[in-house]
C-alpha positions as CSV (number, residue, x, y, z in Angstrom):
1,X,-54.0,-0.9,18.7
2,X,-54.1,0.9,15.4
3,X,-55.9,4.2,15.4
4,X,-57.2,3.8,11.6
5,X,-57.5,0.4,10.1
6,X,-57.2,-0.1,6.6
7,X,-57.8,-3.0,4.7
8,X,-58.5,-3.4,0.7
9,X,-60.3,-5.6,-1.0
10,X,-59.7,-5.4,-4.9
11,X,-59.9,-2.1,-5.5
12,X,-61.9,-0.6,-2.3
13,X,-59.6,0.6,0.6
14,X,-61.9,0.1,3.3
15,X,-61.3,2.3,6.8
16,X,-62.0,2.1,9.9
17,X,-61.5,4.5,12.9
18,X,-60.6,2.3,15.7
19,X,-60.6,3.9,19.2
20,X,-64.2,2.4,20.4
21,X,-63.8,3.2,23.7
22,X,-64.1,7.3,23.1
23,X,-66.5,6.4,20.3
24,X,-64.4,7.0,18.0
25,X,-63.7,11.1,18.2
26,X,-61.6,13.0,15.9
27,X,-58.8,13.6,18.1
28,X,-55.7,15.0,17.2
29,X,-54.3,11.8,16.7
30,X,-57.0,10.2,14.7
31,X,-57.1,13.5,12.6
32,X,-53.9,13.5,11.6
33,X,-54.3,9.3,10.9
34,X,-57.1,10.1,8.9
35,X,-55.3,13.1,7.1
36,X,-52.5,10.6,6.3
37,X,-54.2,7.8,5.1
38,X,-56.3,10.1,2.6
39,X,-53.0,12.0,1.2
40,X,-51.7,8.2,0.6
41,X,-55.0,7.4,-1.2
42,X,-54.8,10.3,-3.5
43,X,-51.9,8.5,-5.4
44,X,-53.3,5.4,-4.8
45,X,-54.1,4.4,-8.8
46,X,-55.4,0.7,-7.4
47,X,-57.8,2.0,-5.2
48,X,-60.8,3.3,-7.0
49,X,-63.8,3.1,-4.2
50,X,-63.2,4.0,-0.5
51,X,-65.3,3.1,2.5
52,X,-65.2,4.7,5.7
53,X,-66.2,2.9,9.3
54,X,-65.9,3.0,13.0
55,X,-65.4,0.3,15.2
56,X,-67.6,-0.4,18.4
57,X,-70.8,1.3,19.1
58,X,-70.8,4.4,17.0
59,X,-69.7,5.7,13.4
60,X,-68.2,8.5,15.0
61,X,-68.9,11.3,18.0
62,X,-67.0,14.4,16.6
63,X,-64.2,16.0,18.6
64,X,-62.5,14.8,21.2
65,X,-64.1,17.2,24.6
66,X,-60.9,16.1,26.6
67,X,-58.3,17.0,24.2
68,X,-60.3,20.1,23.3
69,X,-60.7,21.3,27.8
70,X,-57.3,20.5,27.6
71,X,-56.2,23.1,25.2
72,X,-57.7,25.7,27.1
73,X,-55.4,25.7,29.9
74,X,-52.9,27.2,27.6
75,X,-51.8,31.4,27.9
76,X,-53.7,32.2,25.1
77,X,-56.9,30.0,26.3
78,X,-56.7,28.3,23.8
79,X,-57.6,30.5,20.8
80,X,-53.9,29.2,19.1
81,X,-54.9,25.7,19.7
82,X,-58.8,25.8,18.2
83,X,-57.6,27.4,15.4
84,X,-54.7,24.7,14.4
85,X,-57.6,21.9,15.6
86,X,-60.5,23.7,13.3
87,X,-57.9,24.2,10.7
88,X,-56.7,20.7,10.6
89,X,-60.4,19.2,10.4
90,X,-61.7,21.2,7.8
91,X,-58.4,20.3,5.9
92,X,-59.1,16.6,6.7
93,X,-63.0,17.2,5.3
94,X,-61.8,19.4,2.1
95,X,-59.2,15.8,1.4
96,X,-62.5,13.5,1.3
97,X,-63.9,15.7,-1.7
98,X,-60.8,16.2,-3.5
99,X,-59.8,12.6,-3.3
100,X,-60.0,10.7,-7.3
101,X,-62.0,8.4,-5.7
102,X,-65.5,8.4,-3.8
103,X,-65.8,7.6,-0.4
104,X,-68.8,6.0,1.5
105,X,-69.6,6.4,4.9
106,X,-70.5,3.2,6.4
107,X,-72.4,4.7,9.4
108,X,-74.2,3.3,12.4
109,X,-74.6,4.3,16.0
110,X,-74.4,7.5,16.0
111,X,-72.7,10.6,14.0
112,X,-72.6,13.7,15.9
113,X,-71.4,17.0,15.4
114,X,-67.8,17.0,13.5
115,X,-69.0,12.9,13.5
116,X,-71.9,14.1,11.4
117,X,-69.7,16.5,9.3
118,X,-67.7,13.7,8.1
119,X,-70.7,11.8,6.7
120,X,-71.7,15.0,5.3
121,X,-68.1,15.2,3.9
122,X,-68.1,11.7,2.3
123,X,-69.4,11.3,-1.6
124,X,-72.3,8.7,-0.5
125,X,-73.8,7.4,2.7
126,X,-75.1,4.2,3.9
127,X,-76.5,4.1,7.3
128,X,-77.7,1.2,9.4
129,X,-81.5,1.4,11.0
130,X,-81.1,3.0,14.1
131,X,-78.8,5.4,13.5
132,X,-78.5,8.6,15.0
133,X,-77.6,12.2,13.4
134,X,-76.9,15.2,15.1
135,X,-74.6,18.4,15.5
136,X,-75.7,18.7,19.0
137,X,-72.5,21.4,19.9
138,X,-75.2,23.8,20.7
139,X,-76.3,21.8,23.8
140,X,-73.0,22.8,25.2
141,X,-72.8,26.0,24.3
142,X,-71.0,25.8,21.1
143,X,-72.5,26.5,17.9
144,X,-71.4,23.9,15.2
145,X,-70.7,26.1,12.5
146,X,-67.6,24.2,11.1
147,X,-70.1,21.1,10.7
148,X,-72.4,23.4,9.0
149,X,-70.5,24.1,6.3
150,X,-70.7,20.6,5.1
151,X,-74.3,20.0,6.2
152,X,-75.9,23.1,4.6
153,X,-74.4,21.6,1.4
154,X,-76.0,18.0,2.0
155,X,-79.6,19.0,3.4
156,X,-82.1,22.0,2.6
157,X,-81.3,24.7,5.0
158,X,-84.9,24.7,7.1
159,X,-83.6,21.3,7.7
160,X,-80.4,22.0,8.9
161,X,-81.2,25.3,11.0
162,X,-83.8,23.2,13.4
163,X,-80.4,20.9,13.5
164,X,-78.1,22.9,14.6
165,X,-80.3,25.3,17.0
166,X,-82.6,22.5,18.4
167,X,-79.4,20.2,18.8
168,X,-81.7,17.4,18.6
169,X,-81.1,14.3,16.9
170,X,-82.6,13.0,13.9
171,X,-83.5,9.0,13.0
172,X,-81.6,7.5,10.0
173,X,-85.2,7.6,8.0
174,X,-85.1,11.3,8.2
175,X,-81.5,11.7,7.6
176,X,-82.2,9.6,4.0
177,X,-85.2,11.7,3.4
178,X,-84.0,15.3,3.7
179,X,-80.3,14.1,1.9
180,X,-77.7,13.3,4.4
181,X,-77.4,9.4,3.7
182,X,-78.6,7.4,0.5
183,X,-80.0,4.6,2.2
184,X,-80.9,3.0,4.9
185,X,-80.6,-0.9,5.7
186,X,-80.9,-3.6,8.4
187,X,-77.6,-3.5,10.7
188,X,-76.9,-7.1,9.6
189,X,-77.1,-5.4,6.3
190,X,-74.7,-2.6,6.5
191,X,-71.2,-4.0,5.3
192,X,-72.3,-5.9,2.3
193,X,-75.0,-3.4,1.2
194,X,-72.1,-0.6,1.7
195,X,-69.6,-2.6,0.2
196,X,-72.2,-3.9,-2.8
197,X,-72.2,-0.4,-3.7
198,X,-68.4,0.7,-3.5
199,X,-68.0,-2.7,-5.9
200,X,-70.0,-1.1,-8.7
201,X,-68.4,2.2,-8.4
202,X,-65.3,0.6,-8.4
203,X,-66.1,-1.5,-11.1
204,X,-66.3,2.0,-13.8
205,X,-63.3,3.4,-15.2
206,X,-61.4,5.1,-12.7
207,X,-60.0,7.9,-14.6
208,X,-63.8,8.6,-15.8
209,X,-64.8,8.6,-12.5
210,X,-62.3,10.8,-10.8
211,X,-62.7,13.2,-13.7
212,X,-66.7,13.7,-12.7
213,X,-65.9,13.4,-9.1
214,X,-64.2,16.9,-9.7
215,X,-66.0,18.4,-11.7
216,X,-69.3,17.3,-9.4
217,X,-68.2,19.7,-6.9
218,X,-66.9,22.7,-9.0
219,X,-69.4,23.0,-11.0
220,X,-72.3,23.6,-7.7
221,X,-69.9,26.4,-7.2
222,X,-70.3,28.1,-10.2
223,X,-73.2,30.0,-11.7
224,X,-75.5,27.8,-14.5
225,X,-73.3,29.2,-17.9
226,X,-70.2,29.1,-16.7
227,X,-71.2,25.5,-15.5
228,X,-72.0,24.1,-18.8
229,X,-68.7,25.8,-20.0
230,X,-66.5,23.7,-17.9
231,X,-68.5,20.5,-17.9
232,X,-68.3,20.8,-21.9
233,X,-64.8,21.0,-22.0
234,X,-64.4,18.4,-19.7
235,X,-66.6,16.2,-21.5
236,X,-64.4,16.6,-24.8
237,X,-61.5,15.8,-22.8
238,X,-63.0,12.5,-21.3
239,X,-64.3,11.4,-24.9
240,X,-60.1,11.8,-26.5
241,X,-59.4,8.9,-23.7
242,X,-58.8,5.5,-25.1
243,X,-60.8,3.5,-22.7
244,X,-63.9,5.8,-23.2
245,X,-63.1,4.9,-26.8
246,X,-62.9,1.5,-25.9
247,X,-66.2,1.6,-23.0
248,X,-68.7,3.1,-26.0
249,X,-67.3,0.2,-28.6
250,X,-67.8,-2.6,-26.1
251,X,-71.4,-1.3,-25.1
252,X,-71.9,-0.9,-29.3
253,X,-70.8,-4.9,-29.5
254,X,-72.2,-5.9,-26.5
255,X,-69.5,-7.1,-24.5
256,X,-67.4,-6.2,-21.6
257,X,-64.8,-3.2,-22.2
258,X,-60.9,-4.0,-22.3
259,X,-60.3,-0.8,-20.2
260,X,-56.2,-0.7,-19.1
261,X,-57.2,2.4,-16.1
């Protein structure tokens, strides 16, 4: 069985995490199938939408508890081990924003904790009715603050302080009101509204796209003059490209662009 499925369809690489049967957790294996699959994908030029899945039940439960009890039988307890694991997620979440292409989370079941920071992680969401958030870590005794970082930049923080103290899960129709997903649809709905929407991302220029993907997330870091700065420069550097050329003729002349990226 393949840990991470992958299968494109013009130019949307569409993946699935395959290990149902532990509903899907980021173990070491599927982090490091993940982290491969996204490196090969950032020089991907075909690929200009991705969408992200899991098979079975559930989108995605976060770590794997096993792997993780496991570590702790080491001299140390452990503390070498967490630190490589936390390390080699949050590398794996940083990949999904820096990738030249947005990703969509395809989610349904339910997301929780590290499960839920990987939708948070993810461009856009679609999630199916039903659908579960939580970072529930807290309900074992560990805080999820790693899956904070990602949710605290998704939802307003009220929101995601009940989250992660209460532990509690939230219903997809509060997860698309406070932020976390962008819509909600039937289940029998799910893959073709998810994939309806990669198509018309996939459909714009590609080299426009990955240049506002970029500059979507650096600019939020940065205070709002030194924003407009950067944007404005890179807004003179999209406008010298010859398919923006081409993309603001064709809309003049009302017909399709001949875009070569």
């Amino acid at each position: 069985m393949t840990l991470l499925e992958r299968n494109d369809t013009n130019a949307v690489a569409h993946l699935q995490l395959n290990a149902p049967d532990s509903l899907n957790a980021l173990s070491d294996a599927m982090l490091a199938a993940l982290q491969s699959e996204f490196d090969a994908l950032a020089e991907d030029r075909s690929i200009r939408a991705i969408v992200l899945s899991g098979a079975g039940k559930a989108f995605c439960a976060g770590h794997d508890l096993k792997e993780m009890t496991a570590g702790r039988q080491a001299e140390d307890g452990g503390a070498a081990y967490f630190k490589d694991l936390f390390d080699r997620c949050a590398k794996m979440m940083m990949t999904v924003q820096r990738l030249p292409q947005p990703v969509i989370a395809q989610v349904h079941g339910i997301a929780t904790a590290a499960g839920c920071q990987l939708v948070a992680s993810c461009d856009m969401a679609v999630a199916a009715e039903g659908t579960r958030f939580g970072v529930n870590g807290v309900n074992i005794g560990l805080f999820c603050s790693t899956p904070m970082v990602a949710l605290t930049r998704n939802v307003p923080r009220k929101q995601a302080f009940e989250m992660l103290t209460t532990g509690q899960f939230i219903p997809a129709s509060r997860a698309e009101s406070i932020g976390l997903v962008n819509r909600v649809v039937p289940p029998e709905d799910l893959a073709r509204e998810t994939a309806d929407l990669a198509g018309i991302v996939a459909n714009k220029l590609g080299a426009a796209v990955k240049i506002g993907k970029q500059a979507f997330y650096q600019q939020l870091e940065m205070p709002l003059e030194k924003a407009y700065e950067y944007t404005g420069d890179l807004m003179v550097q999209n406008m010298l490209y010859r398919d923006t050329a081409e993309g603001i003729s064709a809309f003049l002349e009302k017909r399709h662009p001949d875009w070569t990226q």
